[in-house]
Structure formats: structure tokens, C-alpha cells
N, C-alpha and C positions, 0 to 999 in steps of 0.2 A: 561466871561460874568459878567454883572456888575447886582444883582438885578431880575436875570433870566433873562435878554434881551441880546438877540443873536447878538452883536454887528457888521457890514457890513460894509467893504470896497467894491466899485462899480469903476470896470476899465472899458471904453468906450468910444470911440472916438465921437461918433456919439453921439450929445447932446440931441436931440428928445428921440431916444433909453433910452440913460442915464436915465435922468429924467421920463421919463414914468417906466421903471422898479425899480426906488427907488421909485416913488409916490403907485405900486405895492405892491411892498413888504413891505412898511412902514402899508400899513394899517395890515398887521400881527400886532396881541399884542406883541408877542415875538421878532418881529427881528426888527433892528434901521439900517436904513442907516447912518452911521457918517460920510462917507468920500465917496467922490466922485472925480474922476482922469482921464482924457482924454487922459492921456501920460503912455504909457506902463514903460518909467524910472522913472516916478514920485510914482510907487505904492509904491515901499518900503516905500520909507520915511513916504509916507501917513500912510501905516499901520504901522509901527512904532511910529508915531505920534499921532494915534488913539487908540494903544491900539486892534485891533481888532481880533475877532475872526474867521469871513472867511472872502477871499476874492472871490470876483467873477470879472472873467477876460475875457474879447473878447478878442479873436485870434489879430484879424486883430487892431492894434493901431501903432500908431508911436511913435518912440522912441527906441520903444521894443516891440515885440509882446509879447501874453498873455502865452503863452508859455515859452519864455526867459525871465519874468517877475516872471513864478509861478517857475520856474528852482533857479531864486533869492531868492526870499522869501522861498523857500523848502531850503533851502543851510543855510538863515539868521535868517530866523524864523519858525524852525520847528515844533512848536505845531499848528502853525497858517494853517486853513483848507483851502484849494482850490477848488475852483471851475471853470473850465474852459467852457466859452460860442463860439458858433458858430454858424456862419449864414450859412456857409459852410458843408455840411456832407462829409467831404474829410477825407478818413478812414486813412490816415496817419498821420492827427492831434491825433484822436485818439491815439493812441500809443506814440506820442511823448509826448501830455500833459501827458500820465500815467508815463514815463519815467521821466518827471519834477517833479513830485511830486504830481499831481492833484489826489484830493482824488472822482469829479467827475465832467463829460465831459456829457454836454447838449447841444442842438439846442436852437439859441435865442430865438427862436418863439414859447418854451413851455410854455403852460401856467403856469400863477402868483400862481397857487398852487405848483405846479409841484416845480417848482423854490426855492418857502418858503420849499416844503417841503423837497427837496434835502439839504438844506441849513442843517434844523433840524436834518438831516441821517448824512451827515458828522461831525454834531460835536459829534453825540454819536456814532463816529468811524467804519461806518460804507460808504462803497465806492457805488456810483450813478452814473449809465456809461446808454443811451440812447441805448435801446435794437436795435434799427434798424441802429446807426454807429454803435454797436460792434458787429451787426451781419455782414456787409458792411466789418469791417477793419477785421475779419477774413476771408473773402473771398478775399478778395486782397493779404492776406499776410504781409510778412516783406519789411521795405523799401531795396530794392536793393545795394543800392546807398550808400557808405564809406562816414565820415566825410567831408574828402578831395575833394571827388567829387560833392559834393552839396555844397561845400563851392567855390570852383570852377565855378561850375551853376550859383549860386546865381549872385556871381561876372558877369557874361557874360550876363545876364540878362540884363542889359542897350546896349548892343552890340557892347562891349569892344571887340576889336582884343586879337590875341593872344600876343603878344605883349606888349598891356596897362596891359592886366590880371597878365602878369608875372610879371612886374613892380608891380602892386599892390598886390601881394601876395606876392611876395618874394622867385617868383620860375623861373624855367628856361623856354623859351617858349617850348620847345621838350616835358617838363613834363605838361605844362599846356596843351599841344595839345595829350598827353598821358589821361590824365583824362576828356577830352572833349572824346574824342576818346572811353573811355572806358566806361562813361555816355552814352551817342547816343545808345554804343549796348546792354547796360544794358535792356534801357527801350525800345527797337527795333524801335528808331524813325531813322528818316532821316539826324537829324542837328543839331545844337545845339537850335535851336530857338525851332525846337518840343521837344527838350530832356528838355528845363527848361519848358512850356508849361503842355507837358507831369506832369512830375515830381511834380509842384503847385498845377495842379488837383488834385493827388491822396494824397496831403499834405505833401510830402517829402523833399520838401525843407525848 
């Protein structure tokens, strides 16, 4: 902080969003938006460019979601505080952002106090988790589903054969149809189309 002002990096693809939640939180006396980024690979740089002190991240960006984003920054710049945003209450975001390093995990649509004041809690070290996802993602449980397998999923999601998948991952197709195979019964669907389906709802992939 420069001066007392809680300096703000703002990740969001959606420009409307963006800018209505910086024009939000600008009127706070304390906090400044510096930096603004529609690309989940471009935050680093931004917050290392700005100097700042939290970032706030939406899930859903291109590039890199906010998750594999807050996963970077917790890795490259650990004092720096996070905050992970969603539009989704998919209880398996939950856990993966705390697993990233998110010090707190909010619904886009809280309101502009809620937001400033989350911001305020995590820089006096202090964690901010949305009572109705964490009460959701302990009622769900743990993701099921191994590295390998959702990395797998993810991949089959365009509706790649077993075949193209192998080729693209670097495995054999017996094994790629082994963890398709073991996905499906995991989450008791029928196929692969409901097992990545499945799986997206509850945040797991």
C-alpha cells in the first residue's frame, strides 16, 4: 500500500462487469483500481507492473482461468492477496481456488460493500469464503476425479476420439479409454459427454 491506499488489480473478461466493479470500488477512499486485464495470462505481468496489493479474479477468462491465474501469482508473488470472483456457485471452484492460494472466494453479484470490504479482511490477513458456496462445497464433498482424469475430460470436451486424445496427451489410446472409463463411473453418468458435463457443474474440471 502506497500512502494508505489499498492498491487493485481487476481480472475480467466481460468489459461492462469490469468497469462497473472498478467505477464500484473506486469510490472507496481506501482502495484504487490501477490495473485492469481481460486476459487470465496477462495478470501477472499486470500485478507485477503495478506494484499491487490484491488481485481480484473471475473464474471464467481466457487465457487462463482465475484460478490457474491465482495458482501463478500465489507461486510468483506471495505476499500479494487474492480474491477469487464467480458468477457460478459450483462448489468445486471453491476448493480449487483455496487450493490456489485464494485468501477469498465471493459470488460476482455481492454487493460493492461486501467486495471493498472483503478486499480490507484479506489484507489484514484475514480469509473471506461466501457462507452459502462453503456451506454447498461441503455438502458435495471432494472432487472425485485424479489429475490425470480431468485432464483427460477436459481434453474430450471438443469431442476428440479416443485416438486424437492419445495423440494429444502423449498416452496410449487403451489408457486414454481407461480414464474415460474410470471418469464416467466415478461421477455415475452414462458417457463421456455427461461425465465432462457433469463434472463442470460441480467445478471439477
Amino acid at each position: 500500500m502506497s500512502g494508505g491506499t489499498i492498491k487493485v488489480l481487476l481480472a475480467e473478461d466481460q468489459s461492462m462487469v469490469r468497469e462497473a466493479l472498478a467505477a464500484l470500488l473506486g469510490l472507496e477512499d481506501d482502495i484504487e483500481v490501477v490495473a485492469q486485464v481481460a486476459r487470465g495470462d496477462e495478470v501477472l505481468a499486470a500485478a507485477r507492473a503495478h506494484d499491487v496489493d490484491v488481485a481480484l479474479l473471475d473464474i471464467e477468462m481466457p487465457g487462463a482461468t482465475g484460478i490457474e491465474a491465482a495458482t501463478q501469482l500465489h507461486r510468483e508473488l506471495p505476499r500479494l492477496k487474492l480474491v477469487v470472483l464467480t458468477t457460478f456457485g459450483r462448489p468445486g471452484y471453491l476448493r480449487s481456488a483455496m487450493e490456489a492460494g485464494a485468501d477469498a472466494f465471493l459470488v460476482k453479484d455481492a454487493p460493492a460493500a461486501q467486495l471493498a470490504q472483503a478486499v480490507r479482511k484479506v489484507l489484514a490477513g484475514e480469509r473471506v469464503i461466501d457462507p452459502t458456496l462453503a456451506a454447498a462445497a461441503l455438502a458435495e464433498g471432494a472432487n472425485p476425479l485424479t489429475d490425470r482424469e480431468r485432464e483427460v475430460l477436459r481434453a474430450a470436451a471438443d469431442g476428440s476420439t479416443n485416438a486424437e486424445l492419445a495423440v494429444d496427451l502423449h498416452l496410449s489410446q487403451g489408457t486414454v479409454r481407461n480414464y474415460l472409463s474410470t471418469a464416467i463411473q466415478k461421477l455415475a453418468v452414462r458417457n463421456r459427454a455427461e461425465a465432462v458435463r457433469t463434472a463442470r457443474e460441480k467445478g471439477w474440471l
